[in-house]
N, C-alpha and C positions, 0 to 999 in steps of 0.2 A: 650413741642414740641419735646424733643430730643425721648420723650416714644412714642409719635406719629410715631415717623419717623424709631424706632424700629420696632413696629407692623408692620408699612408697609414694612419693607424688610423682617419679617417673613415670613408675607403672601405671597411676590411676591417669594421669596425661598421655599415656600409651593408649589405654583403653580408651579411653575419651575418641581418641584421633585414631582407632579403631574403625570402631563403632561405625561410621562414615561408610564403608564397603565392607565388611565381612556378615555376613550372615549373625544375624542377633540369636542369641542364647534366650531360651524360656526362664527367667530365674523365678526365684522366692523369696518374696518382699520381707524386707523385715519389719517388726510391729512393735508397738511401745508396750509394754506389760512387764510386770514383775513374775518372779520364778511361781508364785501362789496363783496368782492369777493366772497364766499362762497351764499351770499345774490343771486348776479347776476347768478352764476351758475345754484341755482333752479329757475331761471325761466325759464332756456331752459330743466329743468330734474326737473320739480317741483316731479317725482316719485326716484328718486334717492335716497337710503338708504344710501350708504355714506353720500354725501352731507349732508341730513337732520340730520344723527347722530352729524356731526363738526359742524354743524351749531347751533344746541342743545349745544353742546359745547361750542363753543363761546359765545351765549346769556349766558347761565351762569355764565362764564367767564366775564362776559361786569355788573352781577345783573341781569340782566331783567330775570329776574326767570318766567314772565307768558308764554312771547312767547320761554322760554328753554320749560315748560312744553308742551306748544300748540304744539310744532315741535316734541319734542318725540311722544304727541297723536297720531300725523300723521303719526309718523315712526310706534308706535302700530298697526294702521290700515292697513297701508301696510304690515306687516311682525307680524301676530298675533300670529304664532305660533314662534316665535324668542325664545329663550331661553336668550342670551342673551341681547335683545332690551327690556324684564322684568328686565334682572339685571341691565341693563342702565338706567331704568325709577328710580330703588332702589337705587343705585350711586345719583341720583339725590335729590330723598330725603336726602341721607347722608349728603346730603350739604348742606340740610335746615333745617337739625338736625330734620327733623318729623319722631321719630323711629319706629309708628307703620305703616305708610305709607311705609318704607324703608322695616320692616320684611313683610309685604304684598307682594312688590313684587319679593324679593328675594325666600319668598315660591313660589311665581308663576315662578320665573324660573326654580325651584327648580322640582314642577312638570313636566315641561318641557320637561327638560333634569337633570336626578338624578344626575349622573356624572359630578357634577357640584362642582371642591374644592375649584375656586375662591370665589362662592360663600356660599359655606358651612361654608369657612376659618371667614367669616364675621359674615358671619349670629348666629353662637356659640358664637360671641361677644357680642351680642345683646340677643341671647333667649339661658343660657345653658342647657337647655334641649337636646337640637339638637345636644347637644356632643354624645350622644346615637348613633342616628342615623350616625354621621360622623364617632365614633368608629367603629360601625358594616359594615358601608361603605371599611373601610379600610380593616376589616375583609374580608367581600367578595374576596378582591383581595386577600389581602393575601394566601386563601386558595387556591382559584386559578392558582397563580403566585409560590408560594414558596418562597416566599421571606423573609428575615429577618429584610430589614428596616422596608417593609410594615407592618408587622406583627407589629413592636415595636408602629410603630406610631398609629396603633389600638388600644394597651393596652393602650399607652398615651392617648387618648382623651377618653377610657370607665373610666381610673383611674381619670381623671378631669372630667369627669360627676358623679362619684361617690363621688366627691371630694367638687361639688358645686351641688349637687342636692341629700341631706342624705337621705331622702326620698322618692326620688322618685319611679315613677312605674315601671323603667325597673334595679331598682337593682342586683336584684339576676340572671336576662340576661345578665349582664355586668358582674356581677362576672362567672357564665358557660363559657360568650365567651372568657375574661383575661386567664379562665385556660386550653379554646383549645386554645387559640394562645401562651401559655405556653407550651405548648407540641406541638404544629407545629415548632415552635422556635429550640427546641432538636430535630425533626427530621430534619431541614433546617439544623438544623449544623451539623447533622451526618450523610447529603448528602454531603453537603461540605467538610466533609474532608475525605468522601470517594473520592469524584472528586478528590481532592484534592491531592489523596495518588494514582488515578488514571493517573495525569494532570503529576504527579513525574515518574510513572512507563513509558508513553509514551515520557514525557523526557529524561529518561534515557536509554530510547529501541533507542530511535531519537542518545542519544548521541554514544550508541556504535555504532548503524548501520554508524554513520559519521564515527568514531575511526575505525570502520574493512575498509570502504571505503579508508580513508586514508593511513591503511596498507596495505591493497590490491594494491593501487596504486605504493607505496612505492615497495614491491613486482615486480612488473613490472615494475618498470622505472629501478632501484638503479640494479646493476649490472646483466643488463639482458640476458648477452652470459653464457648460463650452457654448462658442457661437466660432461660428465658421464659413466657408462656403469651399463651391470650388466647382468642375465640369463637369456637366454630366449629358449622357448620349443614351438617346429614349429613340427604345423601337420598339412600332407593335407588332403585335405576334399573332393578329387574327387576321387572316386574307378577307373575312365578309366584311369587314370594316370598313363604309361607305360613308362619302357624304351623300346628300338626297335632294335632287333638285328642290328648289324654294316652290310653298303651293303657291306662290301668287303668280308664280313662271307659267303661260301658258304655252307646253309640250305641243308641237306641232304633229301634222300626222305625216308618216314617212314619202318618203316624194324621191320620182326614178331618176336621175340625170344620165342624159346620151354624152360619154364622153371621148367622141369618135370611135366610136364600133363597142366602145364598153358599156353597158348598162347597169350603172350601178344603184343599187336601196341605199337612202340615205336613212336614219333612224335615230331620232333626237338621244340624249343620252341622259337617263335620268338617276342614274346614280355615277359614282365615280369613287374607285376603291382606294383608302388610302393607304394600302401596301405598294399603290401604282404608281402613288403621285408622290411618298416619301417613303426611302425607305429606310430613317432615321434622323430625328434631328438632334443638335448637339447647343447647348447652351450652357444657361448660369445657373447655379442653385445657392440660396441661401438658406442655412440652415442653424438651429440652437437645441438644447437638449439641456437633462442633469441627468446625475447618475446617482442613482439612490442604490446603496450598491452592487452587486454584479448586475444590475436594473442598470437600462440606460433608456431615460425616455426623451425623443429625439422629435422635432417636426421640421419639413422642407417648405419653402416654392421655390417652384421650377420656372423656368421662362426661358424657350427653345425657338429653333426654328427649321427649316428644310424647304433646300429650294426642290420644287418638281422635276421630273423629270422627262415631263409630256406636257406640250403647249395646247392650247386647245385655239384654234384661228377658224375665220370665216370660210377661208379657203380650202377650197377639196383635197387638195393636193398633200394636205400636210395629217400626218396619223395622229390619231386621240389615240384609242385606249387598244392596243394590241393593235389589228388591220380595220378598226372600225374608222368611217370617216363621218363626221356630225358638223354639217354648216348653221347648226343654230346655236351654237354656243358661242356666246359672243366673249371676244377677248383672249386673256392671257391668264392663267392661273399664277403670278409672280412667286409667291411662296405660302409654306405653310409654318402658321405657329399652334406652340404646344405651351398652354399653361398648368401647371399641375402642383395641389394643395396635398401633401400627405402630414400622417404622423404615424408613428412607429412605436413600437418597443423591443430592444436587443437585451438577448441576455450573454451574458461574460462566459463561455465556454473555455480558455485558454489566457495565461498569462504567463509571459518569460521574456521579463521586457529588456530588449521596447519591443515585443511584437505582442501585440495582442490581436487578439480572434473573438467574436461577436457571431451571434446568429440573431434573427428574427422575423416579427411578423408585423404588416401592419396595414392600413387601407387609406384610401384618398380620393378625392376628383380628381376626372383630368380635361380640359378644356381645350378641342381642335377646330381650330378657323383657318381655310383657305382666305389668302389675299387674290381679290382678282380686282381688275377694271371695271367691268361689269358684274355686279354678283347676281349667282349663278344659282349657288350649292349653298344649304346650310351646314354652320357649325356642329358640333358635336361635342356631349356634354356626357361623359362617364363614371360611374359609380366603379371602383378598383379595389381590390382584395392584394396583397402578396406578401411571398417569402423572401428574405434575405439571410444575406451571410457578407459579414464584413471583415477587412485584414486592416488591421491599423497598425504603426508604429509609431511610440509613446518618445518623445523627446523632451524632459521636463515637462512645462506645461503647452506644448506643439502636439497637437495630435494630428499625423498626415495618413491616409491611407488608402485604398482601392475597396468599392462594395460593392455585389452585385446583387439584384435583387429580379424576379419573377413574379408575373402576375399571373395565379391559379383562380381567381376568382374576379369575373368580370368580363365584360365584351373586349377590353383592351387586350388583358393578357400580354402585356407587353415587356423588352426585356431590359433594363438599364443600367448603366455603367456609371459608377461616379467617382474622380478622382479629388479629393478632397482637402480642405487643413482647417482645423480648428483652435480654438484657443480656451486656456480653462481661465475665463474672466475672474470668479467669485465662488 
């Protein structure tokens, strides 16, 4: 009894780990009711396939083995192509121990439906022949699925049809199929431990992307007021960009001079461009910020200078501005300074640190005075718009980096460079 009750948890562990890939069987449930009951029922559903299955049941259950068989007949008739109501009629044999009645209708389920391992699992008990056919059955999957149980439980049932059938007629197929599924086995496991060494590499892509995210965050929370400064080098970008002689200057009117055979127009000069007179200048900026996260809100002053590059003198002899010559401009234009008020906002596009990447936007004044001996020209006082994009590298709390920025909006329009270092104070 106890070998009995072995087999039957092999098989039902068989079917279980079936189940998984083979095509599922339509079965019929079974139901709780007594033989009266189930009795009464088919007479309101004398076509009911349930019913007549538990009722089969029962009578068996009870001996009366004719009318178990009589009620399966009927369940035959009604449901002829069933797959399982053959394996059910061969169950029943099993129980009256007639085994070639029982291997009858197990091959007739068998045709049915092939994908049948409840009843394969049986049927190899009774004819092993048919371990052949259950090995190659597994085979099919196998090559299809990739798998490695599959595969084993293939070789298992060709090596026990080889095992209990010395002679048989699919010998030498059993042995070809054992040694492809010998060699799908070595590919199955040197897919696997490619995944395997793949499943490791995306874990450990997963871990650092968390560990930069964490540092990133870190980064921005843990003392986020920087103050810093460092160079920066301002050029404008609009050639109309003039200073404008002063109203209280009164502009003479232009006057010939003979300068032995030359006659030249003299023509006071009432603006003067400052694409002419700098064409950049480079100073100090200081600068502080916080960073509320991928938010980094930042303000500068600037304080520049640029020496000229055209004198302006009394004398004829010497060029102003391109070939013009202007004796009324008294003096020297020494240098120009650039003052300039901004504030920003960058937002965090990029982190793999220590290099981190910022873009942004933001506006400011900017305040341009010629130095001369005599003044001349007035200062100039601009409202600015621009865009930036920053490259920094993070060194603990050292932040060093290059940004350049553009002004789209405003008469400046100008382009600046800033080399920079910060420090995260608080």
């Amino acid at each position: 009894m106890r070998g009995i009750a072995v087999i039957i948890l092999l098989l039902f562990a068989t079917a279980s780990f079936a189940q998984d890939y083979f095509e599922a069987v339509e079965e019929i449930p079974k139901i709780d009711g007594t033989l009266l009951e189930l009795e009464s029922s088919l007479v309101y559903s004398p076509d009911d396939p349930t019913i007549l299955y538990n009722l089969a049941l029962r009578y068996q259950e009870a001996g009366d083995w004719e009318k178990a068989r009589g009620t399966l007949s009927r369940l035959e008739k009604l449901k002829p192509t069933s797959a399982f109501v053959k394996y059910a009629i061969g169950e029943f044999f099993v129980a009256k121990g007639e085994t070639d009645s029982t291997i009858y209708y197990y091959e007739k389920a068998l045709e049915l439906h092939y994908e049948y391992p409840a009843v394969w699992e049986k049927l190899v008990l009774l004819e092993p022949r048919y371990l052949f056919n259950l090995g190659m059955l597994y085979k099919e999957k196998a090559d299809t699925l990739l798998r490695e149980d599959v595969a084993e439980k293939a070789i298992q049932y060709l090596e026990e049809y080889k095992e209990k059938n010395p002679g048989g007629t699919y010998i030498t197929d059993a042995d070809a199929a054992i040694k492809s599924l010998r060699l799908l086995e070595e590919e199955i496991k040197a897919s696997a431990r490619k995944r395997e060494r793949e499943e490791q590499k995306r874990a450990l892509l997963v871990d650092e992307k968390k560990r930069r995210l964490e540092e990133r965050n870190r980064f921005w929370k843990e003392r986020p007021t920087i103050l810093g400064g460092g160079l920066r080098f301002w050029t404008p970008g609009n050639t109309e960009l003039e200073f404008k002689v002063k109203e209280e200057i009164e502009v003479p009117e232009p006057v010939v001079v003979d300068t032995g055979g030359n006659t030249l127009v003299f023509t006071p000069t009432e603006q003067l461009s400052v694409k002419k007179v700098m064409k950049s200048a480079s100073g100090v900026a200081l600068s502080g910020g916080r960073f509320f996260g991928p938010l980094w809100a930042c303000s500068s002053v600037y304080f520049g200078s640029a020496h000229p590059k055209y004198s302006y003198k009394k004398d004829i002899d010497t060029t102003l501005i391109g070939t013009s010559y202007d004796p009324y401009v008294q003096g020297t234009i020494n240098s120009v300074s650039v003052f300039e008020l901004t504030g920003e906002a960058r937002y965090n596009i990029y982190y793999y640190s220590p290099l981190v990447l910022y873009i942004g936007a933001g506006g400011g004044i900017v305040y341009i005075s010629p130095h001369e001996k005599e003044p001349y020209f007035d200062s100039i006082l601009l409202p600015d718009m621009f865009g930036s994009i920053a490259l920094l590298f993070r060194f603990d709390n050292i932040i060093t980096g290059l940004s350049f920025r553009k002004g789209f909006i405003g008469k400046a329009q100008e382009g600046v460079i800033d080399l920079s270092v910060h420090y995260k104070i608080f």
